[in-house]
Structures are given as C-alpha cells and as structure tokens.
C-alpha positions as CSV (number, residue, x, y, z in Angstrom):
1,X,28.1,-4.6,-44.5
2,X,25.8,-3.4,-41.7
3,X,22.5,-4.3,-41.3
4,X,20.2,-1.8,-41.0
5,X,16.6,-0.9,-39.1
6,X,13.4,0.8,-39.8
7,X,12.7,3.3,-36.7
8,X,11.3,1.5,-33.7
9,X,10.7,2.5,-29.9
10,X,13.0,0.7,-28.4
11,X,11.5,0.8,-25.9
12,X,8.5,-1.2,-26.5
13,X,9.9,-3.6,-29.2
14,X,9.9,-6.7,-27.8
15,X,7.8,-5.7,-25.0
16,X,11.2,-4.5,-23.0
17,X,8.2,-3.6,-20.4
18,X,5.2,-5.5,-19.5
19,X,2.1,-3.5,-20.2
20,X,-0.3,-2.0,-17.7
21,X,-4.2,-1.5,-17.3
22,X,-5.9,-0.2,-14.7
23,X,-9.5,-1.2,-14.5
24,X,-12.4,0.5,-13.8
25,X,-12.9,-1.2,-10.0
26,X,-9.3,0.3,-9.0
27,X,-7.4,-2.7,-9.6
28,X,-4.5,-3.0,-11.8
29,X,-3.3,-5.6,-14.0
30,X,0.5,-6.2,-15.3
31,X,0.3,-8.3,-18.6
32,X,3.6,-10.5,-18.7
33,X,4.8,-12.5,-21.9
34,X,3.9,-15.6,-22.0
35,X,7.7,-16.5,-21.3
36,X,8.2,-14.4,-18.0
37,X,9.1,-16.8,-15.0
38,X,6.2,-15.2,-13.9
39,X,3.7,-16.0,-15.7
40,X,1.9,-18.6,-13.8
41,X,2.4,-17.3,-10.4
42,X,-0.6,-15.7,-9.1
43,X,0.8,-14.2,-5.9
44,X,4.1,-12.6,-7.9
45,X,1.5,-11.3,-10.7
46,X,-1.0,-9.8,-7.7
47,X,1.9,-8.3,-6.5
48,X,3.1,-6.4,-9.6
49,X,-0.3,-4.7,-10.0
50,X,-0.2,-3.7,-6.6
51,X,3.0,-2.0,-6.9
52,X,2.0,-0.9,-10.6
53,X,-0.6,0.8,-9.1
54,X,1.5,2.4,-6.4
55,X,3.5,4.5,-9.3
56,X,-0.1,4.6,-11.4
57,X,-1.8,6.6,-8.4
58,X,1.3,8.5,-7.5
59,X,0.7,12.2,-8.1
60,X,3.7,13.4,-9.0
61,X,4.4,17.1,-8.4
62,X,2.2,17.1,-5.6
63,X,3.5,13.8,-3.1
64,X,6.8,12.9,-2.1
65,X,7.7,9.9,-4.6
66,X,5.5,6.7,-2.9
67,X,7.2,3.8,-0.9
68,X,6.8,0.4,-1.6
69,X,7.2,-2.1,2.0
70,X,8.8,-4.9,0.4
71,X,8.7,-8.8,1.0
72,X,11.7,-11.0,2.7
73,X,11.7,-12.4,-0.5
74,X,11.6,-8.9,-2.4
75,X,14.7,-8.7,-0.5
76,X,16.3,-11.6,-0.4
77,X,16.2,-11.2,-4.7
78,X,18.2,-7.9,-4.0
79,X,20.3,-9.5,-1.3
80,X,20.9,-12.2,-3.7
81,X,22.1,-10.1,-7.1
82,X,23.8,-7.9,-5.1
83,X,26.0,-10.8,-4.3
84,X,26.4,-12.0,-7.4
85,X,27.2,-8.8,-9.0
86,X,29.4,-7.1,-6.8
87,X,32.3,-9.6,-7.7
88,X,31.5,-9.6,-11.3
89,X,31.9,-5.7,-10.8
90,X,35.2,-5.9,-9.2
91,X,36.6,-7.7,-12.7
92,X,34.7,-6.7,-15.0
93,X,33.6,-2.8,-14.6
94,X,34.7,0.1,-15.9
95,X,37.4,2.0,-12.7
96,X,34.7,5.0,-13.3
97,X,31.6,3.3,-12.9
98,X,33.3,1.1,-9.7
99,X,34.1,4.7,-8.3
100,X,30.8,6.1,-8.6
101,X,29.6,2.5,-7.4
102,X,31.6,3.3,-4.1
103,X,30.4,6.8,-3.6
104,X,27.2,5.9,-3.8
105,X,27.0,3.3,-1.3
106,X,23.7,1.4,-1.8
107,X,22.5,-1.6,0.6
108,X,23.1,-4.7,-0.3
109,X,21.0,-5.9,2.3
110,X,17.7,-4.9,1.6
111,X,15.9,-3.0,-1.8
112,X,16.1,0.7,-1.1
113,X,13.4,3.0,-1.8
114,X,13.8,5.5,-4.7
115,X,13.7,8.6,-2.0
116,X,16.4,6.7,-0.9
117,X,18.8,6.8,-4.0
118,X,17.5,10.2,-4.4
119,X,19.1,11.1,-1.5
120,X,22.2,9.8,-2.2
121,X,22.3,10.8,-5.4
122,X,21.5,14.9,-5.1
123,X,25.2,15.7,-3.5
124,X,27.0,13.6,-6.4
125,X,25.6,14.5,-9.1
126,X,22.3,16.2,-9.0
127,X,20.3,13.4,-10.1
128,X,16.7,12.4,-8.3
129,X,14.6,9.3,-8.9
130,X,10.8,9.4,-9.7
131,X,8.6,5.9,-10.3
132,X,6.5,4.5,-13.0
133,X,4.7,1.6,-13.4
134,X,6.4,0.5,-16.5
135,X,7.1,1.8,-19.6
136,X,7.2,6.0,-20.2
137,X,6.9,7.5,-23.6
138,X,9.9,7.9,-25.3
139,X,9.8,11.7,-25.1
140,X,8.5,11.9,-21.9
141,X,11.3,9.6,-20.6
142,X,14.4,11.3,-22.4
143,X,12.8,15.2,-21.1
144,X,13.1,14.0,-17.4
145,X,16.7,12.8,-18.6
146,X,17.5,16.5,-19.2
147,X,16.5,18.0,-16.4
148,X,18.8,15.2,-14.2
149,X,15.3,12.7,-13.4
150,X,15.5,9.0,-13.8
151,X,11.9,6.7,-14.2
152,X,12.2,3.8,-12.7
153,X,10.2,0.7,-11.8
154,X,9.6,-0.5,-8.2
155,X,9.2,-4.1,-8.9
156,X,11.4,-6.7,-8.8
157,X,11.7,-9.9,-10.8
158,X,10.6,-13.0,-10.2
159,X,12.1,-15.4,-7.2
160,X,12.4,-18.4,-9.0
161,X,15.0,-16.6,-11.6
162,X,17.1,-13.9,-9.4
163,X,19.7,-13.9,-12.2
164,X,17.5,-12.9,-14.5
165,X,14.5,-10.6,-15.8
166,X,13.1,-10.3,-19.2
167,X,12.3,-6.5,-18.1
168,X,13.7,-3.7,-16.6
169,X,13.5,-3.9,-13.0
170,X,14.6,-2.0,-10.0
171,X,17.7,-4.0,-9.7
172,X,18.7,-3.0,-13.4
173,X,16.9,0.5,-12.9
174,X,19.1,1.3,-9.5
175,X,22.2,-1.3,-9.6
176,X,22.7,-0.2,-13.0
177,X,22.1,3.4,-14.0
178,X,22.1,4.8,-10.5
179,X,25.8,3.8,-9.9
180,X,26.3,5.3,-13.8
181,X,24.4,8.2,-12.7
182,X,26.6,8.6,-9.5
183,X,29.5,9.4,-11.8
184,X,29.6,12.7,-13.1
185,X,30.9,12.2,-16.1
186,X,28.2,9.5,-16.9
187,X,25.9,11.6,-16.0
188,X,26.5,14.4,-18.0
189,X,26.7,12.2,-20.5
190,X,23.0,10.8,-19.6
191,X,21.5,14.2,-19.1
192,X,22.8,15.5,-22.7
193,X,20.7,12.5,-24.2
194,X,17.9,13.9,-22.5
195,X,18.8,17.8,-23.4
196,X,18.6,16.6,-27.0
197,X,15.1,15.2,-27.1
198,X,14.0,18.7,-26.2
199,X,15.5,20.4,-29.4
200,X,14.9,17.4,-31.7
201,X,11.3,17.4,-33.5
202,X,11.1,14.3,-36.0
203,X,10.9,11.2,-34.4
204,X,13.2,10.1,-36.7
205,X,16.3,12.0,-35.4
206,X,14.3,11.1,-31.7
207,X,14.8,7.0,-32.4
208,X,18.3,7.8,-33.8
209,X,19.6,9.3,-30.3
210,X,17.5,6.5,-28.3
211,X,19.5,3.9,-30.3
212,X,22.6,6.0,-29.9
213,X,21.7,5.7,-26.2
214,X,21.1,2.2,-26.2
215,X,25.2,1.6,-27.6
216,X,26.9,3.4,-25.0
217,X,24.8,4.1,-22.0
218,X,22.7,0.9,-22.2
219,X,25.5,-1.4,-23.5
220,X,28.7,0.7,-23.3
221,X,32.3,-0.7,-23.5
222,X,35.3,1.0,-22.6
223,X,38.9,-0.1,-22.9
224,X,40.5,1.0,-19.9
225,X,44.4,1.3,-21.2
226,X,44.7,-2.2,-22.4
227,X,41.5,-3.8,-20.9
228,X,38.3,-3.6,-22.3
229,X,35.8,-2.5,-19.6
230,X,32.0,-2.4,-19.3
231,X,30.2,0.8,-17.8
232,X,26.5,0.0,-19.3
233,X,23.7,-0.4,-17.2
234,X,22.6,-3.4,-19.0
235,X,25.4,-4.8,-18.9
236,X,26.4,-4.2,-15.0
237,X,23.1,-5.1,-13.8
238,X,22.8,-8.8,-16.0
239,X,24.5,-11.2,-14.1
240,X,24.7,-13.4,-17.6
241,X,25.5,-10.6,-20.0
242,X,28.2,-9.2,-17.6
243,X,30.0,-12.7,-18.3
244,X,29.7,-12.5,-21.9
245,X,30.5,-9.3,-23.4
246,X,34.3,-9.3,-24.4
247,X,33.4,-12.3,-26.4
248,X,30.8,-9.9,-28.6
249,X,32.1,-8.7,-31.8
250,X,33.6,-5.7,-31.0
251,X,33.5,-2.5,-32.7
252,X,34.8,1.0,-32.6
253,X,32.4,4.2,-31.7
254,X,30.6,4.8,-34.8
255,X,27.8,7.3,-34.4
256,X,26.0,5.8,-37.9
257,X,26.1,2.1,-37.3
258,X,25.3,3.1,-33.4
259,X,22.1,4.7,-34.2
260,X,20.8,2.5,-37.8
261,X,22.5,-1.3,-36.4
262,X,19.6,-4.0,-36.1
263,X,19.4,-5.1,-32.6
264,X,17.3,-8.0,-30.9
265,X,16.4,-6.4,-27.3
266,X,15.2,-10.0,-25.9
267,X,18.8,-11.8,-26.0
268,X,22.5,-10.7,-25.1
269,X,23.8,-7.9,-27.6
270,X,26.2,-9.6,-30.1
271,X,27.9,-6.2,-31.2
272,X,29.1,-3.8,-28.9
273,X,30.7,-0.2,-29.9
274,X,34.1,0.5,-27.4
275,X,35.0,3.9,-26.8
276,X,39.2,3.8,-26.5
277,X,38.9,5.8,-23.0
278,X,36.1,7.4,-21.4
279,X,37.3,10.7,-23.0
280,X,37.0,8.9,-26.3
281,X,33.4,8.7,-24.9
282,X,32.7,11.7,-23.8
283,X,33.9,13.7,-27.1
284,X,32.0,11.1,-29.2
285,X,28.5,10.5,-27.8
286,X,28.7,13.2,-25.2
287,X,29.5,15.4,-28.3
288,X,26.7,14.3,-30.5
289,X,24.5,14.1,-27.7
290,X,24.9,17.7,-26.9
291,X,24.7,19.2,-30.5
292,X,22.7,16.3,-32.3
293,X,19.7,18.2,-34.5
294,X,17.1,16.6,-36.6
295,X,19.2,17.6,-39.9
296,X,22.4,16.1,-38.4
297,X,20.8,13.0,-37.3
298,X,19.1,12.7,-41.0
299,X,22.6,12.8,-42.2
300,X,24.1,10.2,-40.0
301,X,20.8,8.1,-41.3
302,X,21.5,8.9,-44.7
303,X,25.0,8.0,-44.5
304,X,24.6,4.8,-43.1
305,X,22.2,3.5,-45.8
306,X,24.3,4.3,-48.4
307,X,27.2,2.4,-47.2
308,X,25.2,-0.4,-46.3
C-alpha cells in the first residue's frame, strides 16, 4: 500500500528555504530554523542578509545578474565539497551526468559566480543562471524552467558543517543541477517540467508535476546496465545522501506513486523511483512532462487513491 499526501509546496514544507524580510531601514534579515548550524553565529547570519539582499535588490531584466566577492572561508566550503564529492561522483554518478560534469568544467578552487556558469552553460545546452534570495514561487520557479533559466541562491552553508545544509545552497544549486543541466538530455528533461507549468491551471495538477520533479530530477536513480546509478541534484550535491541511496527501497518509475508518495524533505529519501536506462527516463517523465494536463494529472491522482 502507498501512502499518500494532501497537496503541499514542496517547496516551502519543511522550510526547504529559510525565509527573507527586508526591513524598512534597507537591511535584510534571513530567518534560519532553530536547527541550522547557523543559528547562533552572528557574523554567518549578517552575512546571509547581505547576500539576500544582493538578489532582493537585483533588477532583473535591467542589470547583468549581481556578483557576490566571497570570503576565504566562502571558498574554502566550496574547495572543501568539491573535494569530497568529486570522488563520490567518480563511483557513484550516473556516466551522463559525469559527462556533462566534464563538459562543464566548474572550479573546484574557488565558488564561481552565476554569470560564470551562465557562460559555460549557453554553448551546452542553452541554459542561463539568474539569483534569488531564497525561495521563488512555485510557478514563478517552474516558468523560468521553461524558457531554459535556473534560480539559484548565492549563499553558502555554514563553515562549521561543510558536508551539510539544511537548505538549498549554491553548492547544491550549481554542483548539482548545473552539471544536470550541462547534459542535454537532462535538460530537456528539466525544461519540459517547466513548459508544463505554463499549460497546467489547477494547482493541483501544478503540485503533482513538482513532486514528479522532485523523484527523478531531485532524487533520480538510474540503473546503468547492471548498476544502479544516481543523476539527481540532491543526491550528487549531499555528501551523506550520495552514500546512502542504493540502500533506499527501491522502486520502479511509477508516475502515480511519484507524484501522490508521502515524502519528509528534512531527512534522506527512503524510496527512490529507478528508471531502467536514461531512455526509460526520458520516455517516462520526459513524456509526461511534455504532455501532462490538469485532466491527466487528476487521473494519475485519482488512480493512486484508489489503489491505495
């Protein structure tokens, strides 16, 4: 039996992103949970409002997508992870995602600016970088997906905890979906999401393809012939999860029990859905990506709660 959810914005359940004010004197304020390594360190939370407020003062259309002149420390996380990771990678990542990863060619060194990755990016695949302070509105979010536009954060996390963030950083942001989106079959796969927001109008049929999203994008497996491979960002870019995910239950591409399974967004995912090749993937969720509608979706919902 499945278990089943009520419709929830995944990306604010659980707080996925710290939330933002800006107050009236100018100054902005990033409100971490009270379990963020964080938490207590005044310089690291002075510092994420100031690059909050970078993206929050940012106006986009008109100015080049703003710099951020990171720390020795700032770097020294990326230097760090990318360290980490790129071993991990070598074992454990999908051959298409480690291909795009090579193509790509980010610094390990140092964090790169988005214009940066935007650059690199363009020739591959098409795909440009914008920043945000946080979180983006589902819609909003998914729309710049369709016309090839990644949000991402600036920030990084915090110093104390490299191997880890309660949040989407820059590391998961750019280490993560930016090798994806260097791949272009990924990336078709990414910007279909997006193409589908535009055409869907209940939020319903909206949740259903974030979720979707979240099962093979987010936390996709692949079996590469006899190997089981990861190519999600949230898995590539989690230096813990990366580590654990063949021991998840495992379970075959299901479009129903991808887009209705109950999911804990604060801890490592204990079900994952493996497509049997990346072709398997593409004609699955690329497929219902590209020709989802709110009636279809309704079905798939439908479906799901009756068998559960």
């Amino acid at each position: 039996m499945t278990d089943h959810k009520e419709v929830v914005d995944v990306f604010t359940e659980g707080q996925l992103y710290s939330p933002v004010t800006e107050h009236e004197d100018g100054s902005v304020e990033v409100h971490l949970a009270d379990t963020h390594p964080g938490r207590d360190d005044q310089e690291y939370l002075r510092r994420r409002g100031e690059i909050a407020g970078i993206a929050l003062r940012w106006d986009r259309g008109r100015e080049p997508v703003p710099t951020v002149t990171y720390t020795e420390d700032e770097h020294e996380v990326w230097r760090r992870v990318s360290d980490e990771l790129a071993p991990l990678h070598e074992l454990h990542a999908h051959p298409e995602y480690l291909a795009a990863k090579e193509r790509l060619a980010l610094p390990v060194d140092h964090v790169p600016q988005l214009h940066e990755v935007s650059e690199h990016l363009l020739p591959l695949t098409g795909w440009r970088y914008v920043c945000a302070p946080g979180l983006v509105p589902l819609r909003d979010f998914y729309a710049d997906l369709g016309g090839q536009t990644f949000n991402s954060t600036q920030y990084l996390r915090h110093g104390a905890e490299p191997l880890y963030t309660p949040e989407p950083d820059i590391i998961h942001e750019v280490i993560g979906h930016g090798n994806q989106l260097a791949s272009p079959r990924l990336a078709a796969i990414t910007e279909a999401a997006g193409a589908a927001s535009l055409r869907l109008e209940t939020d319903e049929a909206m949740q259903f393809v974030a979720d979707v999203f979240w099962f093979s994008i987010e936390f996709g497996v692949a079996y590469d012939g006899d190997d089981l491979k990861a190519y999600g960002a949230g898995i590539l870019s989690s230096f813990g999860e990366i580590q654990e995910y063949s021991s998840m239950e495992i379970r075959d591409l299901d479009l129903a029990d991808m887009g209705t399974l109950n999911y804990d967004i604060t801890k490592y995912q204990p079900v994952l859905f493996a497509a049997q090749s990346l072709g398997h993937l593409e004609d699955v969720v690329g497929g219902f990506f590209a020709t989802v509608t709110d009636e279809s979706a309704a079905s798939l919902r439908a479906g799901a709660a009756a068998a559960s």
